[in-house]
C-alpha positions as CSV (number, residue, x, y, z in Angstrom):
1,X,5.8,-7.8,-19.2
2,X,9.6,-7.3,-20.2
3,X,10.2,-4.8,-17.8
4,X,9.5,-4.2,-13.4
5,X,10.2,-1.8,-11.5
6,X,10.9,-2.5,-7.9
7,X,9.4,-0.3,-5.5
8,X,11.9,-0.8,-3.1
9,X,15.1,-1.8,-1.4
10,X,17.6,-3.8,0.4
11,X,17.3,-7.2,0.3
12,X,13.8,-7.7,-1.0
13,X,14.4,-5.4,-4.0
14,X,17.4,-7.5,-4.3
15,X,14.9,-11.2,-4.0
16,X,12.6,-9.6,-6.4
17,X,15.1,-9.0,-8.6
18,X,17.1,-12.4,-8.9
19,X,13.8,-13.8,-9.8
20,X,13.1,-11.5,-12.3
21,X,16.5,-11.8,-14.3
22,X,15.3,-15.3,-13.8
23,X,12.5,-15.2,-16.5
24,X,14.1,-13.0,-18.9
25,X,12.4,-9.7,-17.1
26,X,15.0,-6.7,-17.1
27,X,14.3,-4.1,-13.7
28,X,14.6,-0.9,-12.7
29,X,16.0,-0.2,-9.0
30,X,14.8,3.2,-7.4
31,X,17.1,4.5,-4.5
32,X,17.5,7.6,-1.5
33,X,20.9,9.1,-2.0
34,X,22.2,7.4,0.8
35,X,21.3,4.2,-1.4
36,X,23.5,5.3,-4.0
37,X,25.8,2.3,-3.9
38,X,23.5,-0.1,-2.2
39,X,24.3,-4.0,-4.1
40,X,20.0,-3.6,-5.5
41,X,20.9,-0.8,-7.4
42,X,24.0,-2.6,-9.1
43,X,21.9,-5.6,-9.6
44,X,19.4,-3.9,-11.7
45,X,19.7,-2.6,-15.2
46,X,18.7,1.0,-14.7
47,X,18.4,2.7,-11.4
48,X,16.7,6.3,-10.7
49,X,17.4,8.7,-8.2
50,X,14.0,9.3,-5.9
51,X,15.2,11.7,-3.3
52,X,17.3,12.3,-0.1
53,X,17.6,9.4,2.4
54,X,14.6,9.8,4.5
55,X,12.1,7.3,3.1
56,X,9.5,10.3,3.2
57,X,11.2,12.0,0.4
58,X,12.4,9.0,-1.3
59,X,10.8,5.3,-1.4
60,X,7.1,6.7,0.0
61,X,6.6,9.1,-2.6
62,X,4.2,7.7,-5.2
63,X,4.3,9.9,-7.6
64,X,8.3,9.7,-7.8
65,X,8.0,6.5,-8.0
66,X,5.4,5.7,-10.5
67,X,6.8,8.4,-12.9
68,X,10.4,6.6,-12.2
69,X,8.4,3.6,-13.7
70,X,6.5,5.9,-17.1
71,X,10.0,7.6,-18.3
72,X,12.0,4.0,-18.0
73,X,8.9,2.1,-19.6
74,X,8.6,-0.2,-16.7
75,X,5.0,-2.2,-17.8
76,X,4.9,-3.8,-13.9
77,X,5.9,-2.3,-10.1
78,X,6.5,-5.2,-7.5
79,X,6.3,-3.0,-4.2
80,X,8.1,-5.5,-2.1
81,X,7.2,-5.5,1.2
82,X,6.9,-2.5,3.7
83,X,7.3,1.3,2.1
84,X,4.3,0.9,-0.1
85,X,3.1,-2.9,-0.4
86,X,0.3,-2.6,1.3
87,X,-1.1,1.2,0.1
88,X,-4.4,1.1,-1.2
89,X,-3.8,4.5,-3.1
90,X,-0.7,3.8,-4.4
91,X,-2.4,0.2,-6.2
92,X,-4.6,2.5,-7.4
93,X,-2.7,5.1,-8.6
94,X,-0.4,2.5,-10.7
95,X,-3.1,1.1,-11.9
96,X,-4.7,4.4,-13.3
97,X,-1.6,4.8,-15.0
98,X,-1.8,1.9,-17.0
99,X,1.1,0.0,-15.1
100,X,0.7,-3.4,-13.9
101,X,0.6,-3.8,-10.5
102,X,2.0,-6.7,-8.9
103,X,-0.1,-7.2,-5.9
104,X,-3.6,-7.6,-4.7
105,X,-6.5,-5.7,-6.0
106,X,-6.8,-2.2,-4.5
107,X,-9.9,-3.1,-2.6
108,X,-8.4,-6.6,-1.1
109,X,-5.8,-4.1,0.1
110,X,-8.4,-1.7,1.5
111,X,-10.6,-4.5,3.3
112,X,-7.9,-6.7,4.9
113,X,-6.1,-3.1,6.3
114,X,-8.7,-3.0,7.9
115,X,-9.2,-5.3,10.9
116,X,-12.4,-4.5,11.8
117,X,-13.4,-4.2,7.7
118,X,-11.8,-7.7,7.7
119,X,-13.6,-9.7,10.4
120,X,-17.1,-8.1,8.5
121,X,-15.5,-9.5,5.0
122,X,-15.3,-13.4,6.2
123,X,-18.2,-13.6,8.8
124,X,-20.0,-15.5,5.9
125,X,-17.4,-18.2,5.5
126,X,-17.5,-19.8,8.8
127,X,-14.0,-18.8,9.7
128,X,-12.9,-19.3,13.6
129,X,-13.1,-15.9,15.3
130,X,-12.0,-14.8,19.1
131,X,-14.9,-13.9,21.0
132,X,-15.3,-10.2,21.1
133,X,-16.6,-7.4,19.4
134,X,-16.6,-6.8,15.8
135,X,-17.3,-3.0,15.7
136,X,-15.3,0.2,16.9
137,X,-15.6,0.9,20.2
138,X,-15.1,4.4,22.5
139,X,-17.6,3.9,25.1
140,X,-15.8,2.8,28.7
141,X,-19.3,1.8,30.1
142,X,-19.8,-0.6,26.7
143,X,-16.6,-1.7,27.0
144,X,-16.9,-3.1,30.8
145,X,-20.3,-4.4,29.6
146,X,-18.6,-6.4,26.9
147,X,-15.3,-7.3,29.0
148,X,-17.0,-8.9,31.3
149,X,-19.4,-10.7,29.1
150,X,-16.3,-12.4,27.5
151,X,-14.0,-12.7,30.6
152,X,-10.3,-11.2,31.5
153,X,-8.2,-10.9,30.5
154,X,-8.9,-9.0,27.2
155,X,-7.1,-7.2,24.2
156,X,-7.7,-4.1,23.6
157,X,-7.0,-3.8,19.5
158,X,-6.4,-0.7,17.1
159,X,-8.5,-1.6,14.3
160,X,-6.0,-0.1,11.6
161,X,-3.2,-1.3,13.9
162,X,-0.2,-3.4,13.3
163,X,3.2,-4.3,14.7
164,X,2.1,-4.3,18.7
165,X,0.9,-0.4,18.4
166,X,-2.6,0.2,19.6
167,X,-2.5,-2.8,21.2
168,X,-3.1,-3.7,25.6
169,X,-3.8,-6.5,27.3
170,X,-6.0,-5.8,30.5
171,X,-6.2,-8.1,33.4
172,X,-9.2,-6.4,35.4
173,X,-12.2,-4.0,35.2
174,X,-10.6,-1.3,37.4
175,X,-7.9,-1.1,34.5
176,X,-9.6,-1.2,31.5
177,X,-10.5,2.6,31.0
178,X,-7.0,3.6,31.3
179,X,-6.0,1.2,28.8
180,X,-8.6,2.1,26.5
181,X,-7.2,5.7,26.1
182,X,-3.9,4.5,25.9
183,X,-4.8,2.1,22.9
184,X,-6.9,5.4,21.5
185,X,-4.3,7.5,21.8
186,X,-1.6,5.2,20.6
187,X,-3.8,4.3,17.4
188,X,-4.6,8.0,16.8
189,X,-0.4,8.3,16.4
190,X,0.4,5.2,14.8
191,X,-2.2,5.6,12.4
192,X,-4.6,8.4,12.1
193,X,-7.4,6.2,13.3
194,X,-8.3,6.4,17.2
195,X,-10.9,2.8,16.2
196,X,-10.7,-0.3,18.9
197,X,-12.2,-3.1,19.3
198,X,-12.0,-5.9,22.1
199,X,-11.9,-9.4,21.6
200,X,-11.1,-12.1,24.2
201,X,-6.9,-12.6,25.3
202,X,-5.6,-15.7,24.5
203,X,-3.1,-16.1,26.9
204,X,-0.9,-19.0,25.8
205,X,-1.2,-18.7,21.6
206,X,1.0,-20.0,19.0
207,X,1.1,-17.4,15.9
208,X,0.3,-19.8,12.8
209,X,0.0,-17.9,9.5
210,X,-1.1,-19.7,6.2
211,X,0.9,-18.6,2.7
212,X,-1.9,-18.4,-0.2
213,X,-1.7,-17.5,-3.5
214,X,-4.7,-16.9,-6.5
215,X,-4.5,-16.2,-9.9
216,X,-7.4,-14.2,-11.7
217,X,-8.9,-17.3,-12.8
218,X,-10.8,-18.2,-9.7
219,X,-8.0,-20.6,-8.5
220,X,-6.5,-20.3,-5.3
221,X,-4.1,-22.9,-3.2
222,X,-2.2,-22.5,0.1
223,X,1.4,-23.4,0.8
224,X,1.0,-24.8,4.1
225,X,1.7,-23.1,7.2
226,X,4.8,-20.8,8.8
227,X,5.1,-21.2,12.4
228,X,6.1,-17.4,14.0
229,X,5.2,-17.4,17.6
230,X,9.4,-16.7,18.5
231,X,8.2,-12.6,18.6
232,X,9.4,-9.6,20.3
233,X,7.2,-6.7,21.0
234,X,5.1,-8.4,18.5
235,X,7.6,-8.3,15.9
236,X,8.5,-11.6,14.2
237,X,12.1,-12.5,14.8
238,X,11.9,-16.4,14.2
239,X,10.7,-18.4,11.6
240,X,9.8,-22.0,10.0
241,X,7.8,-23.9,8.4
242,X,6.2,-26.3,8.9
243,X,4.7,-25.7,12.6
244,X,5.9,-28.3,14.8
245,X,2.3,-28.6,16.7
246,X,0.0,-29.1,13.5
247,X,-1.5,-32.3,12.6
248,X,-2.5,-32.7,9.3
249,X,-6.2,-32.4,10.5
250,X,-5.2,-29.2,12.0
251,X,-3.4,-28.4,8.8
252,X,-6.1,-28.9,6.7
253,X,-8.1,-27.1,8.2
254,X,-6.3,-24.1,8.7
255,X,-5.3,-23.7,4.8
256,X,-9.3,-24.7,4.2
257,X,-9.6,-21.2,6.4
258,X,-7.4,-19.7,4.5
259,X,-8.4,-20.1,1.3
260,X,-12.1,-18.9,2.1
261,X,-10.4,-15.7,3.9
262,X,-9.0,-15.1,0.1
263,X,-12.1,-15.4,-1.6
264,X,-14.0,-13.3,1.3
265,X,-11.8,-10.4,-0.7
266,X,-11.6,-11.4,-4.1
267,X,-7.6,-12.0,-3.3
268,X,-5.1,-11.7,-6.3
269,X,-1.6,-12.9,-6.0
270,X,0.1,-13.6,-2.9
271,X,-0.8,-13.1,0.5
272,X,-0.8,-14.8,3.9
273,X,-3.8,-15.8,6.2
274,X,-2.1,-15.1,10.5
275,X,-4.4,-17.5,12.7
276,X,-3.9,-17.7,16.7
277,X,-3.8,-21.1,17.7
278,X,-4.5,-22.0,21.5
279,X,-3.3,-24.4,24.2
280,X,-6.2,-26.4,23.2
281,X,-5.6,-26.7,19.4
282,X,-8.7,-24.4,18.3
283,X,-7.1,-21.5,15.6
284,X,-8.9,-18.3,15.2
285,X,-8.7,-15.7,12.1
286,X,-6.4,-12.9,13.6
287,X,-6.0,-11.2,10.0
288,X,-4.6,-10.8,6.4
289,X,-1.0,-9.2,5.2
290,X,-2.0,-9.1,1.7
291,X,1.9,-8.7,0.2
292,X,4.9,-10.9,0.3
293,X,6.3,-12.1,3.8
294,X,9.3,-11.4,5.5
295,X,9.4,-14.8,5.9
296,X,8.3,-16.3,2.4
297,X,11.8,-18.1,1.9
298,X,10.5,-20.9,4.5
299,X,7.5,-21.4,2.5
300,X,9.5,-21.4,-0.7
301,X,11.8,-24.5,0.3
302,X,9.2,-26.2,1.4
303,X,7.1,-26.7,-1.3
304,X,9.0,-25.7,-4.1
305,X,7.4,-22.5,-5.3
306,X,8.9,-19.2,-6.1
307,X,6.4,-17.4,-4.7
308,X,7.8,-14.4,-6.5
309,X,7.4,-15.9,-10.2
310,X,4.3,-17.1,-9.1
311,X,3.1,-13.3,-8.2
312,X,5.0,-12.2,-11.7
313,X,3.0,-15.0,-13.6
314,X,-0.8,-14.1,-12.1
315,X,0.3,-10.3,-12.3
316,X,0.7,-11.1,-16.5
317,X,-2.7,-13.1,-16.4
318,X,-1.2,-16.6,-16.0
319,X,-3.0,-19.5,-14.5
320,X,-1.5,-21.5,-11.6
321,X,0.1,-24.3,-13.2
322,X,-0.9,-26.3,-10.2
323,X,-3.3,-27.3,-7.6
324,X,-3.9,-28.5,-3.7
325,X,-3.2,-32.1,-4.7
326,X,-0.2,-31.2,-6.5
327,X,1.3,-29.4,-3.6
328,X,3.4,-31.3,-0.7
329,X,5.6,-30.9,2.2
330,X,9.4,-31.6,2.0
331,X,11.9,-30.9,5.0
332,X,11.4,-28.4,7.2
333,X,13.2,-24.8,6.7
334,X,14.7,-22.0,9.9
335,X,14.3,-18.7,9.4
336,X,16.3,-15.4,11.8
337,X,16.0,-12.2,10.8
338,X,19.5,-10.3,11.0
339,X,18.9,-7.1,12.9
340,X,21.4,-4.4,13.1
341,X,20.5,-4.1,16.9
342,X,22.6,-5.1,19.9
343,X,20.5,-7.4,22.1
344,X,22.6,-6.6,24.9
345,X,21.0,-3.2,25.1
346,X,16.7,-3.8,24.6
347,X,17.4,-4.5,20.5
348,X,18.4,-1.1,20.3
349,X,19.5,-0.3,16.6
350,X,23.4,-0.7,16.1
351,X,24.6,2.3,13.4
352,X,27.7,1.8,11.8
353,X,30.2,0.3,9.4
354,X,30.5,-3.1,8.1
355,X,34.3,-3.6,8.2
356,X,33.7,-7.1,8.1
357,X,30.9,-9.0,6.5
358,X,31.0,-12.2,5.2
359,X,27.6,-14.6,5.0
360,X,27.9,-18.5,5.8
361,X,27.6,-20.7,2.9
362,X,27.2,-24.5,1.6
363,X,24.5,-26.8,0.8
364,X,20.8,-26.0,2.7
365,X,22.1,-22.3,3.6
366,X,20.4,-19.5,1.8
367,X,20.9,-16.0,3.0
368,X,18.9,-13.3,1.5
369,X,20.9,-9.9,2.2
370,X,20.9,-6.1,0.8
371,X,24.5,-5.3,2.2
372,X,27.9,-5.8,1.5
373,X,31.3,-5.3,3.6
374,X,32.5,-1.8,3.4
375,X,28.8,-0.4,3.5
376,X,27.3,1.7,6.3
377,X,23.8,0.9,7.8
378,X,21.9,3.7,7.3
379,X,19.8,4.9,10.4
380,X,16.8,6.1,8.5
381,X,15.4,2.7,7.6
382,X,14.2,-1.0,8.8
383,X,17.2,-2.5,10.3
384,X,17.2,-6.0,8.8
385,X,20.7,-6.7,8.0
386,X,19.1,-10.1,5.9
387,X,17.4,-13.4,6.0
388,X,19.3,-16.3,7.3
389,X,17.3,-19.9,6.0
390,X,18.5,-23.3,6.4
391,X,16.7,-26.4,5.8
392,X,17.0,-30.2,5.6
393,X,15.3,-33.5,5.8
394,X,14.2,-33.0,9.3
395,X,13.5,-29.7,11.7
396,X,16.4,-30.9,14.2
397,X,19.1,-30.9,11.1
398,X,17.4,-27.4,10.0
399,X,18.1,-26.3,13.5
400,X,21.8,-27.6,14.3
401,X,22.6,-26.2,10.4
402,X,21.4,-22.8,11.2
403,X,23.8,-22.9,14.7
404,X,26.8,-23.7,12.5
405,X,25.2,-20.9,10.3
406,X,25.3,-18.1,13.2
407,X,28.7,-19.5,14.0
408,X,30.2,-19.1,10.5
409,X,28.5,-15.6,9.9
410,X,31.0,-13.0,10.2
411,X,29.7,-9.1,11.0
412,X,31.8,-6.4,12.6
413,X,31.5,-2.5,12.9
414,X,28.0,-3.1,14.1
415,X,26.2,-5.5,17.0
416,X,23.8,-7.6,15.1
417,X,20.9,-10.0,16.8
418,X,22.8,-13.2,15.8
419,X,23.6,-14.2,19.2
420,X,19.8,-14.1,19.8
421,X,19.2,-15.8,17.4
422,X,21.9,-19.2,18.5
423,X,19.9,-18.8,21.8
424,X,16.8,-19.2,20.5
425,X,18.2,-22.2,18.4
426,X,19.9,-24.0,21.4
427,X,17.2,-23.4,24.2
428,X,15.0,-26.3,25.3
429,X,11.8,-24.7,25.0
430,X,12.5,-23.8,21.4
431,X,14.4,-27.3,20.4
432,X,11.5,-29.0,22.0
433,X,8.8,-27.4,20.5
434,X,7.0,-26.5,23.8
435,X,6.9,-22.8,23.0
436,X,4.5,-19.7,22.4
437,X,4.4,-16.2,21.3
438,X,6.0,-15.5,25.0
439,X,9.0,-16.9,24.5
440,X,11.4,-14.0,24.6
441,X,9.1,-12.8,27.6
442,X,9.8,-16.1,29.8
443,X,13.2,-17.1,28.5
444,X,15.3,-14.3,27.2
445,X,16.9,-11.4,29.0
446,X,20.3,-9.9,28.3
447,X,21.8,-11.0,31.6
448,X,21.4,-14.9,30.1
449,X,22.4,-13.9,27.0
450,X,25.6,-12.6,28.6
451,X,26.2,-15.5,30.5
452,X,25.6,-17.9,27.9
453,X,28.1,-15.9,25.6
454,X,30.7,-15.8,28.6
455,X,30.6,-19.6,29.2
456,X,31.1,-19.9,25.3
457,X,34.2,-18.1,25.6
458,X,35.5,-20.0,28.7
459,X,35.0,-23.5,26.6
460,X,36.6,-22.0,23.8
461,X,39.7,-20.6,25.8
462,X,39.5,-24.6,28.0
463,X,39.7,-26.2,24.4
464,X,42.7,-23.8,23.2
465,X,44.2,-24.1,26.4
466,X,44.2,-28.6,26.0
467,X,45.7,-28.5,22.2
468,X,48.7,-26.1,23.3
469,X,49.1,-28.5,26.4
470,X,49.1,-31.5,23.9
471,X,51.7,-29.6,21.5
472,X,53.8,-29.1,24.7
473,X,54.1,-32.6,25.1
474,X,54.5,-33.7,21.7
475,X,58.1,-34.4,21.0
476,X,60.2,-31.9,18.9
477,X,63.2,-32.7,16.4
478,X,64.8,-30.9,14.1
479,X,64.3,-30.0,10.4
480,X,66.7,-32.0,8.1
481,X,66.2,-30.0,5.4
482,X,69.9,-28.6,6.1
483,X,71.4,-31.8,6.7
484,X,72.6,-34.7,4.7
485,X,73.3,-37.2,7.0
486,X,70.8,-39.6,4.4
487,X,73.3,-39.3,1.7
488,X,76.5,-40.0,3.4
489,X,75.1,-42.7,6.0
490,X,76.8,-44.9,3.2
């Protein structure tokens, strides 16, 4: 495989990319027009033209994009994450093509997209599973027979869902048909597919995802766990690995779990196991993102495995050069995503021009971006400005690195969600690791987030205010550079 193209853009196309130069591999960047300029298409060594901005007529289309890849010879397509990582037709399509595809199998895709499909996959393995039911649901009366067999609250689930959509928790009988259309409805929208199912609410859980990986060989390892319960409408915003809460027991088991979830599907590459973990410690199998992370840097520093070579490697037919045993801990790594949004305003998206943009750097910093100063942030896609990782020796030296981070990263022309992010670094809960995935539910609201900004600046102005007080007092004398009283003193 000489030559990949990446199915993608921004930052990951960028990752992808680095990695690739890496081992000798040359790439092809696809772009919108409004992507014309972007810093992953000067990275790569050809670049073609997809469409106009809107990622319908640009990044989504297959057939742009796997021709892109036959005229420039591209002999592998890395789909990144998002756009079309996780498309079971489009695996399939590049693989009819005779193009390497560097992901799952097609039918790991298929099985895992499916939550329902997915819970049927490992029922043999004796993975952990919230009580529920494991098959779609429609009928109100079945459903109060089965919510209260279980006990309130309960979660009403799209079975092709995702990101929070489909998706209500209901605290009583008297709500539940309500609910249950809006979850239909919603999951008709979001996804063609009106399917549900209801499985018991766990009110107080900690979102614990294992990182795997397999080669086509029959080998398959994890890379110990990311802790990502710091969410807002179910939407990852923190990250790190590892979990603060785990044991090794737990551990253990968990990536045991994991591994068996990847074999339920005949898993390929690399992919990531998301388990619910409760107040009491028990995990349970929640489902399977079968492409890169988001947050795969964490995992990365950790263990000391670019999980991106790695994917390259199995893609071309490689073993995995190494097993469980081989595979350790060391530090702990912080991940925030960089929104364009203004937290102030309900994370609304901030459009604009970066007239200033300038990362933070030094030693345990790494900041994984797709923009540079002077570019505009389109309104038509994900608005992940970057990935800002530190680590070091010890979570607490992670987390005071990553506040000097925020500090030192310099954005203008457009609100970003880096002051969220310094308040989820400096509060208690968070420092202490006595949190869950309703953090930003019981400790975050704009109002604080203004306050704590506005005492900032009040220090700030108190310290300025002391060192001009102390240069008021310091005694003043001349400059002598005129004079030359030192030569005729004699």
């Amino acid at each position: 495989m000489k030559k990949i193209l990446v199915a993608n853009r921004g930052e990951i196309a960028l990752r992808v990319m680095r990695t690739a130069k890496k081992m000798g591999i040359k790439t092809v960047a696809v772009y919108s027009e409004v992507d014309r300029n972007a810093p992953h298409v000067k990275f790569a060594d050809e670049a073609v033209l997809l469409g106009k901005a809107p990622s319908a007529e640009s990044y989504l289309v297959m057939e742009k994009v796997i021709e892109a890849a036959k005229f420039m010879g591209a002999e592998g397509i890395h789909p990144g994450y998002g756009f079309l990582s996780e498309n079971a037709t489009f695996a399939k399509m590049v693989e009819s093509n005779g193009i390497t595809f560097i992901g799952p199998k097609s039918h790991a895709i298929e099985v895992m997209g499916n939550k329902l499909a997915a819970k049927e996959a490992v029922r043999d393995y004796d993975i952990p599973m919230v009580p529920g039911i494991e098959e779609a649901i429609t009928d109100i009366a079945l459903a109060k027979k089965i919510a209260n067999e279980i006990g309130f609250p309960i979660l009403i689930k799209a079975s092709a869902g995702g990101g929070g959509k489909g998706m209500r928790v209901v605290e009583n009988i008297d709500d539940l048909p309500e609910q249950m259309e809006r979850a239909i409805s919603e999951a008709v929208a979001a996804f063609g597919d009106g399917a549900v199912f209801i499985e018991k609410y766990v009110a107080s859980p900690r979102h614990i995802e294992i990182q795997v990986l397999a080669d086509t060989h029959g080998n398959i390892v994890h890379l110990f766990e990311r802790e990502c319960s710091v969410q807002r409408r179910h939407q990852k915003v923190v990250e790190e690995a590892p979990s603060v809460v785990l044991t090794p027991e737990i551990r253990a088991k968990m990536g045991e779990a994991a591994v068996k979830v990847a074999k339920a599907c005949d898993y390929v590459g690399a992919g990531t196991v998301e388990f619910l973990l409760d107040e009491n410690k028990n995990f349970y199998f929640l489902e399977m993102n079968t492409r890169l992370q988001v947050e795969h840097p964490v995992s990365e520093i950790i263990s000391g495995v670019d999980l991106v070579e790695q994917q390259i490697k199995v893609a071309r037919g490689e073993k995995l050069t190494f097993t469980q045993d081989d595979l350790e801990i060391k530090g702990h790594a912080l991940e925030i995503r960089v929104y364009a949004e203004d937290p102030l305003e309900n994370f609304m998206p901030s459009i604009g021009t970066l007239s200033t943009y300038k990362p933070p750097i030094g030693a345990g910093i790494r900041v994984d971006d797709g923009f540079e100063e002077g570019m505009e942030v389109p309104i038509y896609y994900d608005p992940m400005l970057s990935k800002l990782i530190t680590f070091g020796d010890t979570r607490e030296e992670a987390i005071e690195l990553m506040i000097k981070a925020i500090d030192n990263y310099k954005i203008e022309g457009v609100s970003t969600t880096l002051s969220f992010g310094k308040f989820v670094c400096e509060h208690e809960a968070f420092t202490s690791g006595n949190f869950d995935t309703h953090f930003v539910k019981n400790y975050y609201s704009p109002d604080k987030l203004s306050t704590k900004s506005l005492e900032e600046r009040e220090v700030a102005a108190m310290a300025g205010l002391k060192i001009y007080l102390d240069n008021m007092k310091t005694l003043k004398v001349a400059s002598v550079k005129n004079h030359n009283w030192k030569q005729n003193r004699s």
